[in-house]
N, C-alpha and C positions, 0 to 999 in steps of 0.2 A: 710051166713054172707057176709055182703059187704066188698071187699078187699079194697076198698076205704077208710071205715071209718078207717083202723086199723092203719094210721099213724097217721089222724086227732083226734084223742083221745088218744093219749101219750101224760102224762100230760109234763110241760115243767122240771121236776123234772127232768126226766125221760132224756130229753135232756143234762139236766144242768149234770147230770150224766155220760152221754155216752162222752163225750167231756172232762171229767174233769181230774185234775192231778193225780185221783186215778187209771184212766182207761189209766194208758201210753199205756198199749200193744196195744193197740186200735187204737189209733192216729195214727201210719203210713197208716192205712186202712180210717181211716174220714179224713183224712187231704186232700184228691181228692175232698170231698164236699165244700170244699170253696177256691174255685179255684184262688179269686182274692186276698186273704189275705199277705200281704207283709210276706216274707219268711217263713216257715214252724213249727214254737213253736207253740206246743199247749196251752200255759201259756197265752197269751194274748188274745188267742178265747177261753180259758176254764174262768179267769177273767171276760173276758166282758160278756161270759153267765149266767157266776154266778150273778154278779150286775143285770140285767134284770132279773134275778128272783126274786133275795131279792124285788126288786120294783114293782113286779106284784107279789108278794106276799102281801107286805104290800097295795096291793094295792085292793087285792081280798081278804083282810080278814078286809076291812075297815078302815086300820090303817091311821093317820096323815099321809099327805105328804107336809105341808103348809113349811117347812123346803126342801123342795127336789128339787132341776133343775131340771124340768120338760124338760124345753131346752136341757141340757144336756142328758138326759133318750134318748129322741127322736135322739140324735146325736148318741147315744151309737147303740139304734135300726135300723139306716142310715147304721152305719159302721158294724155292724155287717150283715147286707142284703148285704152292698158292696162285702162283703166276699163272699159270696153264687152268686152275682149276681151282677154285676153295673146296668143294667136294672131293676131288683127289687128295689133296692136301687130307683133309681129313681122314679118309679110309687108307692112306698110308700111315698117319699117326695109329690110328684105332688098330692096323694088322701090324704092324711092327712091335717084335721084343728090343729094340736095342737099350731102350731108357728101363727095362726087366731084367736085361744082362748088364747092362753096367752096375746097376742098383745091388749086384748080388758078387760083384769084381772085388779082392780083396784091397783093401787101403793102406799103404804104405805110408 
């Protein structure tokens, strides 16, 4: 087995999980992973996990998102890499079209 693949195939449930306000005992041991996150609650990085799932959820079972910030998703998905990484954070803004495909979405 590739030791490789075995983190890139946890589904994001799975994440939303490991982070979440079920799993307190946990948190002092994950909270070393996002090193940059202004002080240490796990409520506002188990929150913002959850939201980016609800939305790649609905997002991977086809549902409506013509109601969604899409803007907003992408800010969620910024700040939540800032946590892990201000570098990441940044080379997902710099390789991301979304703020180019919104920018060109017609206005109603």
């Amino acid at each position: 087995m590739d030791e490789g693949r075995n983190i890139s195939e946890v589904s994001f449930g799975f994440w939303h999980q490991l982070v979440s306000k079920k799993q307190k005992f946990l948190w002092p041991d994950l909270v070393g992973a996002f090193p940059q996150m202004p002080g240490r609650h796990q409520t506002p990085n188990s929150d913002l996990v959850g939201s980016l799932r609800l939305s790649r959820n609905r997002i991977g079972h086809h549902h409506r998102i013509w109601s969604v910030d899409i803007g907003a998703k992408q800010r969620e998905i910024l700040k939540l890499a800032g946590y892990i990484d201000l570098e990441l954070a940044l080379w997902i803004k710099d390789s991301s079209r979304v703020y180019e495909v919104l920018s060109r979405r017609p206005v109603a």
